[in-house]
C-alpha positions as CSV (number, residue, x, y, z in Angstrom):
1,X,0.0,0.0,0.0
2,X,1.4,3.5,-0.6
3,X,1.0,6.1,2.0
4,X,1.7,9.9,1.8
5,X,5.2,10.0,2.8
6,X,6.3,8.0,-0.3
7,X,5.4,10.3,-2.6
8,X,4.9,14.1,-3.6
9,X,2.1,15.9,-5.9
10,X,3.3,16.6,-9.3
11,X,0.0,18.8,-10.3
12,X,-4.0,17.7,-11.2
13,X,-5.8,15.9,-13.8
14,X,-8.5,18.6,-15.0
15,X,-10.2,16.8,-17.5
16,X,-10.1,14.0,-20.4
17,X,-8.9,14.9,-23.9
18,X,-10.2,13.6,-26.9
19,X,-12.1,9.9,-26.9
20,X,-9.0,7.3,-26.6
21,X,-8.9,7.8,-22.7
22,X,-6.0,10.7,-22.8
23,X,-6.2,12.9,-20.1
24,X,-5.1,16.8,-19.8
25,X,-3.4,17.7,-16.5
26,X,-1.9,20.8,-14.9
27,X,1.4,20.2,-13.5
28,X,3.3,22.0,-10.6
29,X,7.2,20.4,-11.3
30,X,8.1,18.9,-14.9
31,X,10.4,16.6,-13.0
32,X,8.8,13.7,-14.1
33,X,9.9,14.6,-17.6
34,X,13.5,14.4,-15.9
35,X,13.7,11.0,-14.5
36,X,12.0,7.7,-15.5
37,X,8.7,7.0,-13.9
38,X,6.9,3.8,-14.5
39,X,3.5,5.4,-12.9
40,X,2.0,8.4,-11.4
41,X,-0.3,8.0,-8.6
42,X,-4.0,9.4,-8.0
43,X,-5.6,9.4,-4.6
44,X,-8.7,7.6,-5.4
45,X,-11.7,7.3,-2.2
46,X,-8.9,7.7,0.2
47,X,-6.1,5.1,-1.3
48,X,-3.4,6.5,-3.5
49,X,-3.7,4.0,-6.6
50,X,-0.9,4.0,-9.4
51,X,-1.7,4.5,-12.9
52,X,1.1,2.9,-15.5
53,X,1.8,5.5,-17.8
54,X,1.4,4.6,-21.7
55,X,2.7,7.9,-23.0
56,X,2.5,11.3,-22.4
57,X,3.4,14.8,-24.4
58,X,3.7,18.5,-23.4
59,X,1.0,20.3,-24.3
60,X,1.7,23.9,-23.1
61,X,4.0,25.2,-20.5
62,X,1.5,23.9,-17.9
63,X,-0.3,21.4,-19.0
64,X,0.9,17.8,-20.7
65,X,-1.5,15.0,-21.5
66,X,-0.9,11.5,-20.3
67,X,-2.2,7.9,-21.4
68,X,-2.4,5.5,-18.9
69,X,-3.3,1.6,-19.5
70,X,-6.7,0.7,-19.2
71,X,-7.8,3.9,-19.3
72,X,-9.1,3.5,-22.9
73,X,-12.5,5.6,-23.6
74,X,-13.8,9.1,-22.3
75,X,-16.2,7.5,-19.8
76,X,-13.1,5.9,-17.7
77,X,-10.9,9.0,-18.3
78,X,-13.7,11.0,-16.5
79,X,-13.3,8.9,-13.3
80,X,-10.2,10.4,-12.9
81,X,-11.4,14.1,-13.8
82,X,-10.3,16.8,-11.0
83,X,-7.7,14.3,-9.4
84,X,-4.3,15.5,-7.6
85,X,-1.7,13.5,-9.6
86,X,1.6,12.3,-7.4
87,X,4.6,11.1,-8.2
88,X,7.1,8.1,-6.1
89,X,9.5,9.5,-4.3
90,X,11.5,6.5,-5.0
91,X,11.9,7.5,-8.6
92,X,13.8,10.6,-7.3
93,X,17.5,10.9,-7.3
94,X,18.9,11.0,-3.9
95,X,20.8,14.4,-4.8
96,X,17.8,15.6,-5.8
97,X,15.6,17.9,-3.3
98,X,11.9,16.7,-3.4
99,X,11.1,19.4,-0.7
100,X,12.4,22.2,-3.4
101,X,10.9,20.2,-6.6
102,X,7.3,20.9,-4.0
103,X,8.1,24.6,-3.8
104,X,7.9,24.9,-7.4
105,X,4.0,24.0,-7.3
106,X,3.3,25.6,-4.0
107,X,-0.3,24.5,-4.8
108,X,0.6,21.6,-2.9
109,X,-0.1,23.6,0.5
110,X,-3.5,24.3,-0.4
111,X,-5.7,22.8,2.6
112,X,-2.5,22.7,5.5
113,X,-3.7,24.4,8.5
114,X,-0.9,27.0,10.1
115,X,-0.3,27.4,13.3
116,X,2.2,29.9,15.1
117,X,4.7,28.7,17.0
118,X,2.9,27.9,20.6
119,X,0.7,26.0,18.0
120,X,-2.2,28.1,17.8
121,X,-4.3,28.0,14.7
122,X,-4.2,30.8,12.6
123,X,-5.9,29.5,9.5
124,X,-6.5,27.3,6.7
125,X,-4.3,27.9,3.4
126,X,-7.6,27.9,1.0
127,X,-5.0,29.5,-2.6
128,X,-1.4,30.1,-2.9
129,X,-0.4,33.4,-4.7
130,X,2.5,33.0,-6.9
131,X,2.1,35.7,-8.6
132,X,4.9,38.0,-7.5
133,X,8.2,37.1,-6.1
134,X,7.3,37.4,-2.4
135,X,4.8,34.0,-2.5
136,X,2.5,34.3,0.0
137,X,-0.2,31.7,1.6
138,X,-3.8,32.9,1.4
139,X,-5.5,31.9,4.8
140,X,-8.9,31.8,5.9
141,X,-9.3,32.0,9.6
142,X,-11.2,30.5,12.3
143,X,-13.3,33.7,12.2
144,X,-13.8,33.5,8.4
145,X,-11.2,36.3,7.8
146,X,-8.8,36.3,4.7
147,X,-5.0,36.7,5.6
148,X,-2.1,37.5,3.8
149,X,1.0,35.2,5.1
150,X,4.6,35.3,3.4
151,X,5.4,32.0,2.5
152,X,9.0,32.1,3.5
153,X,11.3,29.7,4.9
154,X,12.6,31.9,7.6
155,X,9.0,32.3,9.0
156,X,8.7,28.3,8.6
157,X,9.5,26.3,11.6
158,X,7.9,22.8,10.6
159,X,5.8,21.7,7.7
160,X,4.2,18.1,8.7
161,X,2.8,16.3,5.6
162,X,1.3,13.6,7.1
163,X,-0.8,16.5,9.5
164,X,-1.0,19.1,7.0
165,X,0.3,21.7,9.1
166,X,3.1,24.3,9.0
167,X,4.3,25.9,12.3
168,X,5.4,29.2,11.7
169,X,7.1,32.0,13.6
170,X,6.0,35.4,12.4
171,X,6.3,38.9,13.1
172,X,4.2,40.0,16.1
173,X,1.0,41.9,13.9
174,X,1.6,40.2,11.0
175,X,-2.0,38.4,10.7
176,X,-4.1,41.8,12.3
177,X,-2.3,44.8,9.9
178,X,-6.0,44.6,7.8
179,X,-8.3,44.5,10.6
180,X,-9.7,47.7,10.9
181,X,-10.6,47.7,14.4
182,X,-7.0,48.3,15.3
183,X,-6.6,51.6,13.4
184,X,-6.6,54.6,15.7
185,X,-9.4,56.8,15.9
């Protein structure tokens, strides 16, 4: 059986393509187009299940399509529709950095819950914005707030995969500088 800690997410199957059971996914790291992979792995009612890979082709900087066996019509490639797509660890060469191949597709921390460091939650990471070169994690509190976190390691104390948490030490006032109830009369 394959459990989390074998293997990392490589991106998401959006949607089939075409009839013949090829599939269109969004990817986070191209490093399965660096090393040989027999498989990638879908998390399918709770078990992570591999899928052999047939073939597979680049279709735009972020999206490739892949043909796995027995996946042969449209009606099974829609099973797999909306799936997070992984990748073995074991695949992986040992001077290679899985932990830096998952920053690339900081998508991945989508769902973690952070804490600060007394372990306190501060909030659920519900998007990831990439979009600048400061990355930060979009959280949505207890209270139903959205907060603005940097994403950097030197805030970072602990990132548990199995938990889905990330303990992090940030500056005092970080998560209140938008709540208007602070600002002075």
């Amino acid at each position: 059986m394959i459990t989390k800690d074998e293997i990392f997410r490589i991106g998401k199957i959006l949607k089939p393509h075409g009839l013949q059971g090829e599939l269109t996914f969004a990817f986070d790291t191209d490093i399965f187009d660096e090393v040989e992979t027999p498989y990638f792995i879908c998390e399918i009612d709770g078990i992570f299940v591999p899928f052999f890979i047939e073939s597979y082709r680049f279709k735009t900087d972020e999206t490739a399509l892949v043909k796995f066996e027995g996946i042969d019509n449209d009606n099974d490639a829609k099973e797999l529709s909306n799936t997070e797509l992984y990748m073995s660890r074991k695949f992986i060469p040992e001077n290679e950095d899985t932990d830096s191949i998952e920053a690339e597709g900081c998508d991945f921390y989508v769902g973690y819950h952070i804490t600060d460091k007394d372990g306190q939650m501060i909030g659920e990471v519900v998007e990831v914005d990439d979009s600048t070169e400061n990355v930060l994690f979009v959280l949505e509190t207890p209270d139903k707030k959205e907060v603005l976190i940097p994403a950097q390691d030197e805030f970072i104390i602990e990132i548990d995969d199995v938990k889905h948490s990330i303990k992090m030490d940030l500056p005092y006032g970080l998560i209140d500088l938008d709540d208007p109830s602070l600002e002075e009369a």
